[in-house]
C-alpha positions in Angstrom: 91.8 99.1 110.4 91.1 99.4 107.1 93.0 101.4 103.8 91.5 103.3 101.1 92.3 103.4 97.2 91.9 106.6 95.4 91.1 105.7 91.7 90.0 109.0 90.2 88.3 112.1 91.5 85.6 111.0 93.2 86.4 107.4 93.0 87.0 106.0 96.4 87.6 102.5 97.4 88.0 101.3 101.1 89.3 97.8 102.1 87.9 97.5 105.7 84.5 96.5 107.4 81.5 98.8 106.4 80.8 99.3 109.9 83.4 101.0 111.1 83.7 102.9 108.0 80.4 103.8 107.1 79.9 105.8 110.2 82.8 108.1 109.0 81.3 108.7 105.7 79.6 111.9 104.9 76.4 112.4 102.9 75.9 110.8 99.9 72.9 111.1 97.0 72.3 107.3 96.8 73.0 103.8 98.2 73.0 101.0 96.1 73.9 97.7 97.6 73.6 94.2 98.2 74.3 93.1 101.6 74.4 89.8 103.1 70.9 88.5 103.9 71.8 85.8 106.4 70.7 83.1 104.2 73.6 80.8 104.6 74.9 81.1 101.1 77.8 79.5 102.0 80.6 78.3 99.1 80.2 74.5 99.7 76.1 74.7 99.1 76.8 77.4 96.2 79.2 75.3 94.1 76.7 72.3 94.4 73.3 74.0 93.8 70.7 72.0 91.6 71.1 71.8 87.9 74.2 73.6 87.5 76.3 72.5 84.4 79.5 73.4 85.8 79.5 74.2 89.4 81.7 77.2 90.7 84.2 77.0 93.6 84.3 80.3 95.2 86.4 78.9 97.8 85.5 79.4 101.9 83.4 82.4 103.3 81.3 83.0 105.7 79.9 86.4 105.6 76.5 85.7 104.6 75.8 83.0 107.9 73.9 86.2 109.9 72.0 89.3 108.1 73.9 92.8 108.2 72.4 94.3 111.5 69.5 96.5 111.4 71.5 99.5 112.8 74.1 99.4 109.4 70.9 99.4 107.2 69.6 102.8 109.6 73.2 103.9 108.7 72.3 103.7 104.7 69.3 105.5 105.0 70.4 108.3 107.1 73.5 109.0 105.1 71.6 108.9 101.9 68.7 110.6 100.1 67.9 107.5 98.1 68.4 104.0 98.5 67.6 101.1 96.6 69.1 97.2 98.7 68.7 93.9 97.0 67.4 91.5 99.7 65.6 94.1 101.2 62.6 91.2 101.6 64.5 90.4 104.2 64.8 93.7 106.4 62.1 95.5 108.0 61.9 98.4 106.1 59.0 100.7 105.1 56.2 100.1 102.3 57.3 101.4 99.4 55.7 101.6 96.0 58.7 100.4 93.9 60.4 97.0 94.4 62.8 96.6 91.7 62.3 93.0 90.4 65.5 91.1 88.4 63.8 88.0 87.1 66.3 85.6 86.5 64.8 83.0 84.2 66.5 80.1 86.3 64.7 77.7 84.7 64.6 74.3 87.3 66.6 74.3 90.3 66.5 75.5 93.8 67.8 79.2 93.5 64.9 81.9 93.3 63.3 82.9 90.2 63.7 86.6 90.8 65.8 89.0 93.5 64.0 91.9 94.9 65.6 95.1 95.7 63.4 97.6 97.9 64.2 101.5 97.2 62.7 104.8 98.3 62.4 105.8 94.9 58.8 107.9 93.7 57.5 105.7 91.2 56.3 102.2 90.5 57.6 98.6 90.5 60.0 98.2 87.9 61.1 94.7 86.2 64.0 93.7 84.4 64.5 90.2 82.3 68.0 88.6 82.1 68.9 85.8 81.8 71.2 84.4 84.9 71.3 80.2 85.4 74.8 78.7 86.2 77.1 79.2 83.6 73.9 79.8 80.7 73.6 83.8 80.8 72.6 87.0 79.2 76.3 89.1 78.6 79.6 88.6 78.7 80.2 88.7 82.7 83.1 86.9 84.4 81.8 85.4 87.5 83.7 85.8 90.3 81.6 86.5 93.6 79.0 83.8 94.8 76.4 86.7 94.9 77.8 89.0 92.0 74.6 90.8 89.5 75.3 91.2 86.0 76.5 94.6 84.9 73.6 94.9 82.6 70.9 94.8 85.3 73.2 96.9 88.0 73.4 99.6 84.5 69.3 99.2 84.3 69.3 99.6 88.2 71.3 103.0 88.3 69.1 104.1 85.6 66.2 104.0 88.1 67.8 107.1 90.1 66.7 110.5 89.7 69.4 112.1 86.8 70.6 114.7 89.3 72.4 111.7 91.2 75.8 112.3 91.2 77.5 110.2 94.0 76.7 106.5 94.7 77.8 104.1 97.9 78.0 100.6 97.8 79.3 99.4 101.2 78.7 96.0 99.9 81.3 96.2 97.2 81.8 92.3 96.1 83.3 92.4 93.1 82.7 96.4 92.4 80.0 95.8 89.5 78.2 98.6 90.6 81.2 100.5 90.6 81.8 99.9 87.4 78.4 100.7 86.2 78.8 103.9 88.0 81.6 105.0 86.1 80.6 103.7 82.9 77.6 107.0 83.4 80.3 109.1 84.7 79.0 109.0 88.6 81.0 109.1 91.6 81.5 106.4 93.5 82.4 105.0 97.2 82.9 101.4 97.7 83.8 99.2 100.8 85.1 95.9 100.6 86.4 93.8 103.7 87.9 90.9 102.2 90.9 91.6 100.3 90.6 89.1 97.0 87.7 90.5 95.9 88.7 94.4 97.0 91.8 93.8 94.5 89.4 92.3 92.1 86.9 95.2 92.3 89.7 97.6 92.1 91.0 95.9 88.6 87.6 96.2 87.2 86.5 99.7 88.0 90.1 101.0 87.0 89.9 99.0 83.4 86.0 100.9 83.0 87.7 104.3 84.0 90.5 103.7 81.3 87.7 103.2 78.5 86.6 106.2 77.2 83.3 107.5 76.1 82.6 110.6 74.0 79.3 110.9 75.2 80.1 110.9 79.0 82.4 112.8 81.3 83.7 110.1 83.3 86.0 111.2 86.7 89.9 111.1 85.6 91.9 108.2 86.6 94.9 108.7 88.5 98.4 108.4 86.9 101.3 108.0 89.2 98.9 110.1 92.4 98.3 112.6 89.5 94.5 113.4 88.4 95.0 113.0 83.7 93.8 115.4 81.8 
């Protein structure tokens, strides 16, 4: 069962598993996403990570104890014309001549220098710096979500995609950041969520970038009372 939150035109939020949703999902230009890589992230072994100043209690979950099957990643390709997936290192999926590389600059500890995302995209590797370590990091980002990416680098990331990109999937909402980079450029967007904290939380923060306007960009039009503004 899942429910769906209209935010603006073209702004579509569902609270449910992508799995049964993503099959009823039509064509879209792009998937951009960051599923679970079965890695055994779990809270406990998050909030007490090496070197962190000020370890973070996500509380309990237990999503990422198994990668997303194979078949939901087949799904993402065949319902999309591009595709870029952070953690992608840890799928079988085709050479490609682009990895996107976000080098964290971590510093000491146990977490991983950088996070690869594999894409489809014509062109070659592309690298980002930004800063990332615990609670020491480049921006102003609230962190809420044991695996969440700064909007800065999701922003660099959508700027990989061919300009003629005009709707974006993340099945793998979290805590909507690429949502929220996707408006800020004026893109549509389709997110799925399935647990319901963060699906409120990714709904708050991709209604607050809708509501900040932009003279430069033609962002979709929030809703007002099931209403489309003007």
């Amino acid at each position: 069962m899942s429910t769906k939150e209209i935010l603006a035109d073209g702004i579509e939020l569902y609270l449910g598993d992508c799995r049964d949703i993503l099959p009823t999902l039509g064509k879209v230009d792009a998937v951009v996403t960051d599923p679970p890589y079965g890695i055994g992230e779990s809270s406990k072994k998050v909030a007490s990570r090496g070197n962190l100043a000020m370890p973070i209690d996500y509380g309990e979950f237990d999503w990422d104890e198994e990668p997303s099957p194979i078949w939901v990643i087949d799904i993402l390709r065949d319902i999309s014309r591009w595709q870029i997936i952070f953690g992608g290192n840890y799928y079988h999926l085709p050479p490609t001549s682009c990895w996107l590389v976000w080098d964290k600059r971590n510093g000491t500890n146990d977490f991983a220098d950088c996070e690869l995302a594999w894409t489809n995209l014509r062109k070659a590797v592309r690298r980002i710096d930004w800063l990332w370590n615990g609670m020491i990091r480049k921006g102003y980002d609230i962190r809420v979500h044991p695996t969440q990416k700064p909007l800065g680098v999701m922003s660099w990331v959508l700027e990989q995609l061919p300009s003629d990109v005009s709707l974006i999937c993340d099945p793998f909402m979290g805590s909507g950041t690429t949502g929220v980079a996707a408006v800020k450029i004026g893109r549509k967007f389709i997110g799925i969520e399935k647990d319901p904290g963060y699906f409120d939380i990714a709904c708050k923060r991709i209604s607050e970038a809708l509501n900040q306007p932009d003279m430069f960009i033609d962002r979709p039009k929030p809703m007002i009372q099931g209403i489309f503004a003007l």
